[in-house]
C-alpha positions in Angstrom: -2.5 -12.4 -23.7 -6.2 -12.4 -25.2 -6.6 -11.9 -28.7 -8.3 -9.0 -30.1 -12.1 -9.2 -31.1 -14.0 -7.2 -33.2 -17.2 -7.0 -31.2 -21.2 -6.1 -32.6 -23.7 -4.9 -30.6 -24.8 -8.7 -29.7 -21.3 -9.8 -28.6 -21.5 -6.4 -26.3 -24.8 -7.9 -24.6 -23.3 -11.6 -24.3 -20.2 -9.5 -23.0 -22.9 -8.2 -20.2 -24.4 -10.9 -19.2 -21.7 -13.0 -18.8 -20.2 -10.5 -16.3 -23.9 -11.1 -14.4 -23.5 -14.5 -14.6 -19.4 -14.2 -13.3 -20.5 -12.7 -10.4 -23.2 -15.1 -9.5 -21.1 -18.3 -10.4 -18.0 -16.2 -7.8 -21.0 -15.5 -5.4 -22.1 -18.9 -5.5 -18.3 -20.5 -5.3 -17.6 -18.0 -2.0 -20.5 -18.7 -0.2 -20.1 -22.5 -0.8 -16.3 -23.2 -0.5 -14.4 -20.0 0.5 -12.5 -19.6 -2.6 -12.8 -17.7 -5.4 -10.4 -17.5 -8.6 -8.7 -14.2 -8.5 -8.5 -13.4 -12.2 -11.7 -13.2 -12.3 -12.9 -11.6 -8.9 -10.5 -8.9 -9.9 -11.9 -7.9 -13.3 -15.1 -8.1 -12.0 -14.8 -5.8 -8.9 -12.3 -3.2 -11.1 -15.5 -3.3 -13.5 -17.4 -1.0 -10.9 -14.7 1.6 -11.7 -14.3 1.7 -15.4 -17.0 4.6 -15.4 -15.9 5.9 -19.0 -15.6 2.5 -20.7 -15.6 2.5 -24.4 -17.4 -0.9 -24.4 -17.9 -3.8 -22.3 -14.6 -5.7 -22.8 -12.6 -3.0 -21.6 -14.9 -2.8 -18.5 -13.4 -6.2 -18.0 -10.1 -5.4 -19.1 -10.4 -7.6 -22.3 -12.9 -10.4 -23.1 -10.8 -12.9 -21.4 -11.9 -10.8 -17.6 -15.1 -12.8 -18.3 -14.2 -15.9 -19.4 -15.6 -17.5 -16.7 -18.5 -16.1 -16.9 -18.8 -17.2 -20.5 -18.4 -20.3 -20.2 -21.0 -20.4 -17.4 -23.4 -18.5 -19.5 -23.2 -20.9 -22.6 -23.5 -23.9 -20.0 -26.9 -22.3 -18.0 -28.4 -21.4 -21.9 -27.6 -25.3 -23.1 -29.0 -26.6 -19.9 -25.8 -28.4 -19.1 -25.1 -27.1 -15.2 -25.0 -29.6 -12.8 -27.6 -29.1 -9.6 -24.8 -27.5 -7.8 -25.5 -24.6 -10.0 -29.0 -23.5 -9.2 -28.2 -21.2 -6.9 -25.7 -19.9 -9.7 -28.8 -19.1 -11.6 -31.1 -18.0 -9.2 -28.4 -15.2 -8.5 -28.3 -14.2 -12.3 -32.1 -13.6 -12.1 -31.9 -11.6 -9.0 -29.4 -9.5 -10.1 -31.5 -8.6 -13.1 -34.4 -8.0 -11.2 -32.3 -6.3 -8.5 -31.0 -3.6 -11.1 -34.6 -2.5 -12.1 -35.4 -1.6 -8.7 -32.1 0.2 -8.6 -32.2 1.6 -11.9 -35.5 3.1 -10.7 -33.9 5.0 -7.7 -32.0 7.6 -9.2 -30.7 9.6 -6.0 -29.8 6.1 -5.1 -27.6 5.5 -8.2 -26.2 8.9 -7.9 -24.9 8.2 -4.2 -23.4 4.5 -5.1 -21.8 6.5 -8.0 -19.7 9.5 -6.1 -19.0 6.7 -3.4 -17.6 4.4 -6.4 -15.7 7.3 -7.1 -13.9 8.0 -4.1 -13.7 4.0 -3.6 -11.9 4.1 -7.1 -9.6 6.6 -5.3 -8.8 5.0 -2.3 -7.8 1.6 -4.4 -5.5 3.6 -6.9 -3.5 4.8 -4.1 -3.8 2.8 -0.9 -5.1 -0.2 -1.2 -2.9 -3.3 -1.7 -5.5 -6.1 -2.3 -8.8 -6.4 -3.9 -9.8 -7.5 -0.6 -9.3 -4.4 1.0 -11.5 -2.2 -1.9 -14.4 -4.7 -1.8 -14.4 -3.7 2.0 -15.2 -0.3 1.4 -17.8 -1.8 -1.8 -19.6 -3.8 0.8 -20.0 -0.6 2.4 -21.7 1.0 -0.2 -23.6 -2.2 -0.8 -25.1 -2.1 2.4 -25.7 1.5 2.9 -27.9 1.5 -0.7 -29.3 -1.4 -1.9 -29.7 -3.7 1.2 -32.4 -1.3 1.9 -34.9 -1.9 -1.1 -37.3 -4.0 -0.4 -36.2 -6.8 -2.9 -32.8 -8.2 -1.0 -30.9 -11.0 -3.2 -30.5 -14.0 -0.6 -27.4 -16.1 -1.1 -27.2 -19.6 0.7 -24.3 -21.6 1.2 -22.2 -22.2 4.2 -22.9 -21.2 7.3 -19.1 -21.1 8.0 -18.1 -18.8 5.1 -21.0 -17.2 4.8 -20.4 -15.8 8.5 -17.1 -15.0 7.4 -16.4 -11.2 7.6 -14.2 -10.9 4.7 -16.3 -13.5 2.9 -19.4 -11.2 3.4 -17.3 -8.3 2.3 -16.4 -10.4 -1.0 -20.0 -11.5 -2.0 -21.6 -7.7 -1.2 -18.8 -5.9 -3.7 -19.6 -9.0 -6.1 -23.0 -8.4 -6.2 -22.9 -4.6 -7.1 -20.5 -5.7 -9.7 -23.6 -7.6 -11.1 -25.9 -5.0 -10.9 -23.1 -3.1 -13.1 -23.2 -5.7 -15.3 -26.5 -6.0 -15.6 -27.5 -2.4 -15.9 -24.9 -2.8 -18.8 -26.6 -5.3 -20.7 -30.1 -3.5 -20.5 -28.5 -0.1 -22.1 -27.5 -2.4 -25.3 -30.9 -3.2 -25.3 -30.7 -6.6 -22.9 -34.2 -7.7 -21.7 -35.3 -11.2 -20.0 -37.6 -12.5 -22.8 -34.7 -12.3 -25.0 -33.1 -14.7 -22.8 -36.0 -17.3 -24.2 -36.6 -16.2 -27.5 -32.9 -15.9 -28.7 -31.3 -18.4 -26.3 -30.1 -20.4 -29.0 -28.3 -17.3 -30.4 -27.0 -15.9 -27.1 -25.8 -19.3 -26.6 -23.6 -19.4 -30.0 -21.8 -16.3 -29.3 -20.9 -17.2 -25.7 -19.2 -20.3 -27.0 -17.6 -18.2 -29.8 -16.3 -15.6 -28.1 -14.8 -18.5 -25.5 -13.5 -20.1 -28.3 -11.5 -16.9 -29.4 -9.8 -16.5 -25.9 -6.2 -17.8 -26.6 -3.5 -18.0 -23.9 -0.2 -17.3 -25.4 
């Protein structure tokens, strides 16, 4: 059970970001190893379908959805990942950068949108793993925003990487980031804030880790 948070408008960015920075540690963990921790995958892949959320925490179906992603976030801001985590980073920029170009495509955004919809459908009903609705995510992935000319490239290992289901996984993840991030820049979210209120950002993702309890 996670405990109940009042959240301000800086918690709601942190909130963001952290999903961004979920999805890049997941993308970075799948395309490395194969595995992924599923209480987290799933918040962040049900995230694409919580198109009337009040806030970001119920996008995530409480603060604790991003946990992970928090505690990433406070560890990339206080310069204490390890080199296995460049990539991790490298992701969280792309996806930012990624999400302008999309944002700037509005027929674009209007297509992933109705096909998020009718995805949303399909896993309400039918489908019996998230596995199976971040195949038909993938799909959407690929028919949209594979095609701008900015492509995020993820490196790992050649053996998951070529995995089908693995691809499937990292494609839905990724869209799940651009969610994210397209959260965090309508609460106001830019890069340079990322420099010039690190320290700040930083606090609240540790604080709002902190007040995750597991009862």
């Amino acid at each position: 059970m996670t405990a109940q948070v009042s959240l301000s408008r800086l918690d709601e960015q942190v909130l963001a970001l952290a999903g961004v920075v979920q999805v890049a540690r997941l993308v970075d963990q799948i395309s490395r190893t194969g595995s992924y921790p599923l209480e987290f995958l799933e918040p962040s892949i049900h995230s694409l379908f919580a198109f009337e959320a009040d806030n970001v925490a119920d996008m995530y179906s409480g603060v604790g959805g991003v946990k992970l992603g928090l505690q990433n976030l406070a560890a990339m801001l206080a310069n204490q990942q390890d080199n296995d985590q460049r990539d991790m980073v490298r992701y969280v920029f792309a996806i930012l950068h990624l999400e302008r170009k999309f944002s700037a495509n509005p027929e674009m955004m209007s297509v992933v949108r109705s096909r998020l919809e009718h995805a949303s459908f399909k896993a309400d009903h039918f489908a019996g793993h998230v596995g199976e609705t971040c195949q038909s995510i993938a799909g959407i992935y690929q028919d949209t925003l594979s095609h701008l000319k900015f492509r995020i490239k993820v490196t790992g290992s050649a053996q998951h990487l070529n995995d089908a289901k693995n691809a499937d996984l990292i494609r839905a993840l990724l869209l799940a980031g651009i969610r994210a991030a397209f959260a965090w820049r309508q609460l106001g979210g830019v890069r340079w804030k990322l420099a010039f209120q690190r320290r700040k950002i930083l606090q609240r993702a540790q604080e709002l880790s902190r007040q995750l309890t597991v009862v």
